[in-house]
N, C-alpha and C positions, 0 to 999 in steps of 0.2 A: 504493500500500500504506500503510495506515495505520501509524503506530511501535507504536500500543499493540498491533496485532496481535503482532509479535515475542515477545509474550511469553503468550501463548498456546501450546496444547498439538496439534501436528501429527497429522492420523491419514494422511496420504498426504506420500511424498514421490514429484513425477509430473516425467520427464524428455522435455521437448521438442528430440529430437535430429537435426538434420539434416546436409546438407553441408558448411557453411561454419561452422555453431556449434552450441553446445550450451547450454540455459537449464534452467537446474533451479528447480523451488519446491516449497516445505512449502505443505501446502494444510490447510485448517482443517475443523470437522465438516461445515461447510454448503457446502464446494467454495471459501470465499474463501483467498486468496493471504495466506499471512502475512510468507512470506519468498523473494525472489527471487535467485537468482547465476546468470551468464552466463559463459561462455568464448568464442573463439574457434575453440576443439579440436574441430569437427566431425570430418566422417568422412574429408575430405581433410587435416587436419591433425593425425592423432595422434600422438604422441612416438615410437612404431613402431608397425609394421602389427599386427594380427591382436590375437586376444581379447588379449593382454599391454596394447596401446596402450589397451585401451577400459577394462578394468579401471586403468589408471594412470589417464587422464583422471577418471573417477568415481570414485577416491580423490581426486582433486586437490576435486573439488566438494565431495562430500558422506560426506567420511568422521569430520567432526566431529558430522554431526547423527546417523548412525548409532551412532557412539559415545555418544552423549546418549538417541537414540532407539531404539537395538538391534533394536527389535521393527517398528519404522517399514514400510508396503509398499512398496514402487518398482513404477510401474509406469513404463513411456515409449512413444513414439510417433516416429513419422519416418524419416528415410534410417538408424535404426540398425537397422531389422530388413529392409534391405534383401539382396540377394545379396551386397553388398559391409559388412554391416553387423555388427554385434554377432554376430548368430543370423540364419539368416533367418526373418522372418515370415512365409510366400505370402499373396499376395493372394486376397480375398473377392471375388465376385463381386456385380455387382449385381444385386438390389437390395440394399442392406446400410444398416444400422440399428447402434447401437450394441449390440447383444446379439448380433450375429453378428460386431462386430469382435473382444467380449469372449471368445466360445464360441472363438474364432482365433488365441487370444494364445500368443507363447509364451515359455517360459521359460527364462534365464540366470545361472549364480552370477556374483555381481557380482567375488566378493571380498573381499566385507566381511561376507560372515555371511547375507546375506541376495539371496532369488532377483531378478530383474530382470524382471517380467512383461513383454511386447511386444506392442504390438497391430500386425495386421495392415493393409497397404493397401488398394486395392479395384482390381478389376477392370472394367474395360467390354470384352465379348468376343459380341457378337453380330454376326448373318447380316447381308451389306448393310451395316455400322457399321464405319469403323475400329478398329481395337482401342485401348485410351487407360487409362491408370493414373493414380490417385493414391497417393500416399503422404506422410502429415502432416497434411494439408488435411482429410481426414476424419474428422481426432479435432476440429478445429478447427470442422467443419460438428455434430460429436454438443455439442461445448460452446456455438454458437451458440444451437441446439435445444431445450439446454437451460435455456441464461438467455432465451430466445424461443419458447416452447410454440406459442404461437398458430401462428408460421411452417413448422411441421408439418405442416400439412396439404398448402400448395403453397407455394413459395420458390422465385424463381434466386438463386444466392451466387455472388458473384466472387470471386476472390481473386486481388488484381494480383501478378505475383512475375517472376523469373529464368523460368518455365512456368508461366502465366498458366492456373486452372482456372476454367471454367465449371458450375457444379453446380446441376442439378436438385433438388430434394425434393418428394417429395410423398408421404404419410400417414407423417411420420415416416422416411423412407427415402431414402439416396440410388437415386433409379433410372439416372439418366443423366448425364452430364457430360463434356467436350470440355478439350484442353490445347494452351497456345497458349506459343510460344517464343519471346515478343512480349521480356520483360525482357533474353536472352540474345541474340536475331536483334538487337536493340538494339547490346546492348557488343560484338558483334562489326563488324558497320560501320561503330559509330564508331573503335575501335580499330584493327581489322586489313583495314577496306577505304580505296580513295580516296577516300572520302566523309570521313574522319579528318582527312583533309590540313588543308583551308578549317575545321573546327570545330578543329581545335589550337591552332591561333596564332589565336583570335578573344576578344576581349576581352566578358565577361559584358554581356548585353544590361539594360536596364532592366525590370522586372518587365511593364510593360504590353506592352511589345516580343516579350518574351519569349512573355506570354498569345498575342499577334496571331498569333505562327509557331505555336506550339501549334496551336490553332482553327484554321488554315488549314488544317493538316496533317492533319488532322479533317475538313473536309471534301471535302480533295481525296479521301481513304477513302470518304467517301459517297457521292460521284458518281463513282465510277471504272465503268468497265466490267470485264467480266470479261478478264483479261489485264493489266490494268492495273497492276499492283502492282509489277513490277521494273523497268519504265521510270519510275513516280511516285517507287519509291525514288532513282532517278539524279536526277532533279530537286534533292532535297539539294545536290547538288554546281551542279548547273547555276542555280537560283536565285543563288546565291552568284557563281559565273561572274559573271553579267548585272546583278549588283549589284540582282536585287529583293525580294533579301534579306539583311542585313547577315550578315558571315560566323557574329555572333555569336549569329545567329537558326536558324541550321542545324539545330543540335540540337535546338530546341524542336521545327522543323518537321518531323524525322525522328519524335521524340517521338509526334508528335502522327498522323503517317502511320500508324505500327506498330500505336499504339492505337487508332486510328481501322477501321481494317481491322479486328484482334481482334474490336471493339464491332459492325460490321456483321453479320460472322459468327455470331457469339457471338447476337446478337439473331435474325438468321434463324433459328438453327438451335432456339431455345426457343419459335420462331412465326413463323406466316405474313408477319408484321407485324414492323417494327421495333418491339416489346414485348415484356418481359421474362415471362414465365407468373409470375403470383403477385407478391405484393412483392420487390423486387430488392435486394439488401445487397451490400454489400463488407467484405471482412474484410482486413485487412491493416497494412503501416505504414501511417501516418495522412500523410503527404506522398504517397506512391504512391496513396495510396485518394483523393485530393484531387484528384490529376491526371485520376483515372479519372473522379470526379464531374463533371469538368468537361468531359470530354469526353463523356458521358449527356446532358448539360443541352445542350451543342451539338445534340447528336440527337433533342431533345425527350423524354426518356427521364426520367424522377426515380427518385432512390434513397432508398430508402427509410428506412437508416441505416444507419452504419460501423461498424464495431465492431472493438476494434484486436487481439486477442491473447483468442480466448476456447478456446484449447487446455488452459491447464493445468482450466478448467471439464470439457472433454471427457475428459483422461483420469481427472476424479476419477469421471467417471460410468463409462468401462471398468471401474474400480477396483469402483463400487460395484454393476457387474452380477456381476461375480466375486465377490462376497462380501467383499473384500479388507478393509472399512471398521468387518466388524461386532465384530472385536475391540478392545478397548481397548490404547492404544497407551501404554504404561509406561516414563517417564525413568527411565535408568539413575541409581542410587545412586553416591553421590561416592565 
């Protein structure tokens, strides 16, 4: 964010809210970010349950810029318009675009004088297909879309997380996409299986050490057979056993298992071929999006480019399918 922006005139304030945290920004006439705040206080952490905690949290952020801004819109995205959320949103079904997340939205008094728009998730609910949600990820695919037109027509997006989504586009639309519990199947074997034990007390490997367990773990993903995945995972432990792998290497090479697998799947199921349909992006933290690249590049796979946070982009375009943008937004008098 630039400083000189701060002092610029907000027409959107757009809330990216999920489980673990809450990120607010003022966004400017052309969708750029002027001003950014984060919390902690996601939807697991409110001061108390139910609309009191969420209306306290959102005073906590954003009640000096509504006082400055009075007229300001809100809109937000994520686990807060889930069942357990602010309001609920229900989910869109696919195919969904950002004019049917905007047509979906829906509305909460904040609190502060002014209503809370919410956009809705998406749904994947067809004959034959798993059923499979997003929620978040697709204000983050409408903001990719929109600093990226071209990738409109066909795109896969990854997005590495806690539930790892693989998403389709194509003409502008989410049609299809797959969720993968790669982040959380992670923190749980390391922490609450025996596989924890040996990566506890292991002292951090050197980075090239570290790359070697990675890639390995990566390709024992590639060459497994079917069936293979819950005896590959005991190997974590058993490599360490046999000493051929230092203990401190463990976790790389679970690492590199979980995503290794994900990336097989995840590649099948967008084509016949280990190849992604269309150019392939990742959207995410930029260390998690790094690990993913490099487990692509193992697989002879290229990415196309990363891109790290283009959410508050996506919901200034919810905003601006609603109309929200077209009034001029007037600082309150001292």
């Amino acid at each position: 964010m630039n400083a000189n922006n701060e002092h610029k005139a907000p027409v959107l304030l757009a809330l990216d809210w999920g489980t673990s945290s809450l990120r607010a920004f003022l966004l400017g006439e052309d969708g750029e970010v002027l001003q950014t705040r984060s919390t902690p206080q996601g939807l697991q952490s409110l001061p108390m349950p139910g609309a009191a905690g969420f209306e306290q949290v959102f005073a906590g952020i954003a009640s000096d810029w509504l006082a400055r801004w009075p007229h300001l819109p809100v809109v937000a995205g994520g686990m807060v318009g889930s069942a357990q959320g602010w309001k609920e949103a229900p989910y869109v079904r696919c195919p969904a675009d950002v004019g049917s997340l905007a047509a979906h939205t829906v509305a909460v008094a904040s609190g502060l004088g002014r209503d809370i728009h919410i956009a809705p998730g998406v749904l994947l609910d067809e004959p034959g297909v798993m059923p499979d949600v997003i929620r978040g990820e697709e204000i983050q695919i409408a903001g990719a879309l929109a600093q990226n037109p071209a990738l409109g027509q066909r795109a896969t997006m990854v997005l590495p997380g806690t539930h790892s989504k693989w998403v389709q586009v194509e003409n502008g639309r989410i049609v299809r996409f797959a969720s993968y519990m790669t982040g959380e199947l992670f923190a749980v074997l390391v922490k609450h299986s025996i596989l924890g034990r040996l990566i506890a007390d292991a002292h951090a490997p050197e980075p090239s050490d570290s790359q070697a367990a990675f890639l390995q773990g990566v390709q024992a993903a590639r060459t497994s057979l079917p069936g293979d995945f819950a005896h590959q995972i005991f190997a974590a432990r058993t490599l360490g056993l046999t000493r051929r792998l230092a203990h401190g290497q463990l976790k790389d090479y679970l690492s590199g298992l979980l995503i290794g697998h994900e990336l097989v799947s995840g590649l099948a199921k967008s084509s016949t071929t280990l190849q992604a349909q269309g150019p392939l992006l990742l959207i995410g933290d930029a260390v998690l999006c790094q690990r993913y690249a490099q487990a692509f590049a193992a697989l002879g796979v290229p990415v196309a480019a990363t891109l790290d946070n283009p959410a508050p982009r996506g919901l200034w375009e919810v905003a601006r399918v609603l109309g929200l943008l077209e009034q001029p937004v007037v600082e309150a008098s001292l």
